[in-house]
C-alpha atoms as an extended CHARMM CRD file, in Angstrom:
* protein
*
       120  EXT
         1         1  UNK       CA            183.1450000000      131.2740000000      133.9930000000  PROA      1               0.0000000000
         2         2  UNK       CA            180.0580000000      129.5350000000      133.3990000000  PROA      2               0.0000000000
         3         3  UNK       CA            178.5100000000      127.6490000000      135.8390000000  PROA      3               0.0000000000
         4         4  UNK       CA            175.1910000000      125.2250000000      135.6110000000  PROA      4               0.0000000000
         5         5  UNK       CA            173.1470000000      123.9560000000      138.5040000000  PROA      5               0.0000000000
         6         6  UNK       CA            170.3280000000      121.1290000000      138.4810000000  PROA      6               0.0000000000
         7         7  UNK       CA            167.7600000000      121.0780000000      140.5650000000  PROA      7               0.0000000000
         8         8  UNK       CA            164.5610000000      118.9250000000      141.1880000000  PROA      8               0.0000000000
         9         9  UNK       CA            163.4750000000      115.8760000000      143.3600000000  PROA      9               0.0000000000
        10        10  UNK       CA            165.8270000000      113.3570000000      143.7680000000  PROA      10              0.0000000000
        11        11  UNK       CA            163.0730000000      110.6310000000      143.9230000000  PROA      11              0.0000000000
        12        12  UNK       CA            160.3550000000      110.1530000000      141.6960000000  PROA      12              0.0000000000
        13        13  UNK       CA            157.8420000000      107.4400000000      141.4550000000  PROA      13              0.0000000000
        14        14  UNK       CA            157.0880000000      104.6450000000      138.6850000000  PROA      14              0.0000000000
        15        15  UNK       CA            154.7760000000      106.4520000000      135.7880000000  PROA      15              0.0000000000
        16        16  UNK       CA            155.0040000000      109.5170000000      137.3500000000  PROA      16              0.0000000000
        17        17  UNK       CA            157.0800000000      112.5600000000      135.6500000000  PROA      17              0.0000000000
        18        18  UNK       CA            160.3710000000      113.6130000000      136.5190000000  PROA      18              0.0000000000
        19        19  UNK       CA            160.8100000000      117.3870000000      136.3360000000  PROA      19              0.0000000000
        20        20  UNK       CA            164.5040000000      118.4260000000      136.3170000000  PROA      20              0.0000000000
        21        21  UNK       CA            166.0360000000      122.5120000000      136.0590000000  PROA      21              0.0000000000
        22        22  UNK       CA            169.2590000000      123.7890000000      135.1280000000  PROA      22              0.0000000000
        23        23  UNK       CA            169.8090000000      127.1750000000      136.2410000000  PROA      23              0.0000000000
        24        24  UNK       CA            172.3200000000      128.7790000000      134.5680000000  PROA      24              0.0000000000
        25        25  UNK       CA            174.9800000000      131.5200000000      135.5010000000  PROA      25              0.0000000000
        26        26  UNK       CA            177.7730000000      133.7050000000      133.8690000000  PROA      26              0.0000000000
        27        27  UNK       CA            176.5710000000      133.4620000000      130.2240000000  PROA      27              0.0000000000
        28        28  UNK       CA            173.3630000000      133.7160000000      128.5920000000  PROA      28              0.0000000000
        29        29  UNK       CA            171.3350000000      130.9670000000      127.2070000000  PROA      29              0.0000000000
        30        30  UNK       CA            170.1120000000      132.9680000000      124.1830000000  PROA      30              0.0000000000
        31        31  UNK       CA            174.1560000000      133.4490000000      123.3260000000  PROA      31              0.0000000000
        32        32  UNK       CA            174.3400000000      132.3750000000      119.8390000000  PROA      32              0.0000000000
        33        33  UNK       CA            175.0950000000      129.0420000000      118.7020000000  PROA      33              0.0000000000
        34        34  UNK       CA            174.8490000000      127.7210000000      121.9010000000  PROA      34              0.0000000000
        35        35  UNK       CA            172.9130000000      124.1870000000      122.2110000000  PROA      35              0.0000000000
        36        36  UNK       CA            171.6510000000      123.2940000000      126.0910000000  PROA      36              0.0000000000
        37        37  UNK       CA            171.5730000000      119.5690000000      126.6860000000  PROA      37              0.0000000000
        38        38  UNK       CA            170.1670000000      117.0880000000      129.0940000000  PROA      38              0.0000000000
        39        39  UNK       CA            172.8120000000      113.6320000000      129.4650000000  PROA      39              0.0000000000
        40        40  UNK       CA            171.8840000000      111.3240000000      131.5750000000  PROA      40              0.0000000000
        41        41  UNK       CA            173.7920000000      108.4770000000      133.2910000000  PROA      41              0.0000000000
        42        42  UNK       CA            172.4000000000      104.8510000000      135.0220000000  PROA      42              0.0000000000
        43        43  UNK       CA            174.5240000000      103.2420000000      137.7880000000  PROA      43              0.0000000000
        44        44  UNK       CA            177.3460000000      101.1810000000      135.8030000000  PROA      44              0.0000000000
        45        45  UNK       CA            176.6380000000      102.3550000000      132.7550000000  PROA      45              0.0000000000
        46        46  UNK       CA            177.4400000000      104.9760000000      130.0580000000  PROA      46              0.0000000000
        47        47  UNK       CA            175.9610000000      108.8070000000      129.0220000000  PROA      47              0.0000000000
        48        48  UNK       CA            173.2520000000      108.8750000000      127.4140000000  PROA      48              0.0000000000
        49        49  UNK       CA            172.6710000000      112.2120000000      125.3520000000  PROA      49              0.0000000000
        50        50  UNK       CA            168.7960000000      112.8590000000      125.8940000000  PROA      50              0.0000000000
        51        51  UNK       CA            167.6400000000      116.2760000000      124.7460000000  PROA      51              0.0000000000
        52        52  UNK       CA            169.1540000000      119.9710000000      123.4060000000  PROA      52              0.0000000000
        53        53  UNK       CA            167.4630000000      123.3140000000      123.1320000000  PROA      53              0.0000000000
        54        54  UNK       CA            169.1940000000      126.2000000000      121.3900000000  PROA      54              0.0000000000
        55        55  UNK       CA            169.6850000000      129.8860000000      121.8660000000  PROA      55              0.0000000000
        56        56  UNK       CA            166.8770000000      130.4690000000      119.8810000000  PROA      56              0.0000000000
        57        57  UNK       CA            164.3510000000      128.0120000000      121.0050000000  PROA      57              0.0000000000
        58        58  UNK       CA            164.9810000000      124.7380000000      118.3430000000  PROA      58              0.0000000000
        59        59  UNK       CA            164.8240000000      121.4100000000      119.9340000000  PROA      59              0.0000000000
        60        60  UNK       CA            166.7120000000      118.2690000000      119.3070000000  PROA      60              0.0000000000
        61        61  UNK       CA            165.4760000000      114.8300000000      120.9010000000  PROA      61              0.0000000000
        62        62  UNK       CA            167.0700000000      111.8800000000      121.0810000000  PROA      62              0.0000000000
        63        63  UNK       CA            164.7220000000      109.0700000000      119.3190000000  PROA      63              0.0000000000
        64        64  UNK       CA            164.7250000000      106.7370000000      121.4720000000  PROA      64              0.0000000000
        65        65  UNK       CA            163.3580000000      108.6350000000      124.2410000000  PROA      65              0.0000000000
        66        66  UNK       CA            161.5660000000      111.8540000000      122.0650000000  PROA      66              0.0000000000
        67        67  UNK       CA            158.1530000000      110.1290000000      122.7700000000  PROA      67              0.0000000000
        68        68  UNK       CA            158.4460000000      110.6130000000      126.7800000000  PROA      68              0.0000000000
        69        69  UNK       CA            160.9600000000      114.1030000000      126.4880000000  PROA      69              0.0000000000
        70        70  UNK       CA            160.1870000000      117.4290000000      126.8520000000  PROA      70              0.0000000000
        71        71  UNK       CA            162.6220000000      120.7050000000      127.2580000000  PROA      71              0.0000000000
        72        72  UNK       CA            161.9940000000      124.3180000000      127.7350000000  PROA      72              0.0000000000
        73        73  UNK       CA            163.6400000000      127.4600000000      128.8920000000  PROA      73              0.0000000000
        74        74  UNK       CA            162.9340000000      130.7580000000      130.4830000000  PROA      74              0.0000000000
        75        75  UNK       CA            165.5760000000      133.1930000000      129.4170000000  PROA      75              0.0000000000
        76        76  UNK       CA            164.0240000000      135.7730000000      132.0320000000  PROA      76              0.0000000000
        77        77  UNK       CA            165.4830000000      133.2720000000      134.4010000000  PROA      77              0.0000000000
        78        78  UNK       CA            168.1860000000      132.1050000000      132.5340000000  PROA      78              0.0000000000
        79        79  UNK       CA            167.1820000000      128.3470000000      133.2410000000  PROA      79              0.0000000000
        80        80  UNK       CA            166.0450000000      125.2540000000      130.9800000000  PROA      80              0.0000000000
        81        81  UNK       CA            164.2270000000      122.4270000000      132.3160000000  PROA      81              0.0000000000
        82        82  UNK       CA            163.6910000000      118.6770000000      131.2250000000  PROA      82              0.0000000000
        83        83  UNK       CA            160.5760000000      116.7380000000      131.5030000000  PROA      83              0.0000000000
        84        84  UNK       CA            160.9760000000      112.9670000000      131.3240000000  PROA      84              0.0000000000
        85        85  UNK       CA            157.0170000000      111.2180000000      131.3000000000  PROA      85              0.0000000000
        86        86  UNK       CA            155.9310000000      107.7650000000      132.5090000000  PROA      86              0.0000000000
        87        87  UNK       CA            159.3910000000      107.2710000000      134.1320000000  PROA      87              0.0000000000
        88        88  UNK       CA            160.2800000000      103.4860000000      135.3130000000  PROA      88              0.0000000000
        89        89  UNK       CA            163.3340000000      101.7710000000      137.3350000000  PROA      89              0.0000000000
        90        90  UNK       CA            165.1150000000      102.0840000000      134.3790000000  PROA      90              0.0000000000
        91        91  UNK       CA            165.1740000000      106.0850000000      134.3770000000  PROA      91              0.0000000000
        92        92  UNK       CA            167.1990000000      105.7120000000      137.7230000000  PROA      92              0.0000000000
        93        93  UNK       CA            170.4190000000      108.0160000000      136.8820000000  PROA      93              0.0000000000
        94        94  UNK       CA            172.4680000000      110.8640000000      137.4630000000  PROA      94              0.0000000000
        95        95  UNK       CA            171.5930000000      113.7530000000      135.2870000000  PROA      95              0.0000000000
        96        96  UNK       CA            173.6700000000      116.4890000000      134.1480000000  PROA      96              0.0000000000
        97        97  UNK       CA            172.9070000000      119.7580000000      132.2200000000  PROA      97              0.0000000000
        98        98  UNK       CA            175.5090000000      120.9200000000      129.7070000000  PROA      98              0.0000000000
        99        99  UNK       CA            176.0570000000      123.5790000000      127.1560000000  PROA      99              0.0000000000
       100       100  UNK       CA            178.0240000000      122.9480000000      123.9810000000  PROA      100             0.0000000000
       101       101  UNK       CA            178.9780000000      126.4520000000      122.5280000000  PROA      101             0.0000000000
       102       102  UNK       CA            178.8690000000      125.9590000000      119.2200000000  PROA      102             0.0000000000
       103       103  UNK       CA            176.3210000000      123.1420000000      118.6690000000  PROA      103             0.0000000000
       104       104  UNK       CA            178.4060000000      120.6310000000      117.2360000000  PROA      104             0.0000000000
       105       105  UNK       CA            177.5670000000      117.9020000000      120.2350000000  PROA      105             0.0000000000
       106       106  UNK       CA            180.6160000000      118.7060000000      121.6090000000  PROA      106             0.0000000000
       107       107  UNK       CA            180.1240000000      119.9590000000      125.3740000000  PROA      107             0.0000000000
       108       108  UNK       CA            182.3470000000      122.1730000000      127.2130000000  PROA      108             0.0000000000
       109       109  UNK       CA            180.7830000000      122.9510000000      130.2410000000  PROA      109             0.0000000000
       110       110  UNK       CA            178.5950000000      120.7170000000      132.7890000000  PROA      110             0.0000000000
       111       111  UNK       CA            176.6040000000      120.8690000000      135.9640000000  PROA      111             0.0000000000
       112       112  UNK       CA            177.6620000000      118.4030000000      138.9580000000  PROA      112             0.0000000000
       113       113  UNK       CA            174.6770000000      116.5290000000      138.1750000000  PROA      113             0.0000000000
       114       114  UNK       CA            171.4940000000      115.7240000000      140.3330000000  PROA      114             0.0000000000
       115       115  UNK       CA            170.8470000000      111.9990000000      141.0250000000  PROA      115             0.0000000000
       116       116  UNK       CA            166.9450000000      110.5760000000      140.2100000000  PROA      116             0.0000000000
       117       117  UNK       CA            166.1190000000      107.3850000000      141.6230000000  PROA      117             0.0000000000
       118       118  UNK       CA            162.7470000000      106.1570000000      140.1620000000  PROA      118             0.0000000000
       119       119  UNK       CA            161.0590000000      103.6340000000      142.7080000000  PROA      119             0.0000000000
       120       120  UNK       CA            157.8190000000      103.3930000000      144.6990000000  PROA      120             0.0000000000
């Protein structure tokens, strides 16, 4: 069974970059098809689908956050990683890593998610 785990600091200050991994285990993240996302939540509100790499290295960015947004992986380590620049208040959320399996934005497996509070 597949299992993801973020990692990173859990606070982060205004302008500053947030640096978040996902370290995955139990499948491969060069297994074909497969899209690796960043989804991010704010307190009271709803998901908010950031960022996918594919299992061979493609990127997809959400627009209205592409500008600040980068992603990577190291298959050696099995493990993506998210970037978010000039972060503010309003990046404060829980942030999951996910895979969807057949990269159709529809996920099937997610981490427990690592909360990032953005304040000074």
């Amino acid at each position: 069974q597949v299992q993801l785990q973020e990692s990173g600091p859990g606070l982060v200050k205004p302008s500053q970059t947030l640096s978040l991994t996902c370290t995955v285990s139990n499948y491969s993240i060069t297994s074909k098809y497969t899209v690796w996302n960043w989804i991010r939540q704010p307190p009271g509100k709803g998901l908010e689908w950031m960022v996918g790499i594919s299992y061979s290295g493609s990127t997809y960015y959400s627009p209205s956050l592409q500008s600040r947004t980068s992603i990577s992986r190291d298959a050696s380590k099995n493990q993506f990683a998210l970037q978010l620049s000039s972060v503010s208040p309003e990046d404060t959320a829980m942030y999951y890593c996910t895979r969807d399996p057949t990269g159709v934005h529809s996920m099937d497996a997610w981490g427990k998610g690592t909360m990032v509070a953005v304040s000074s």
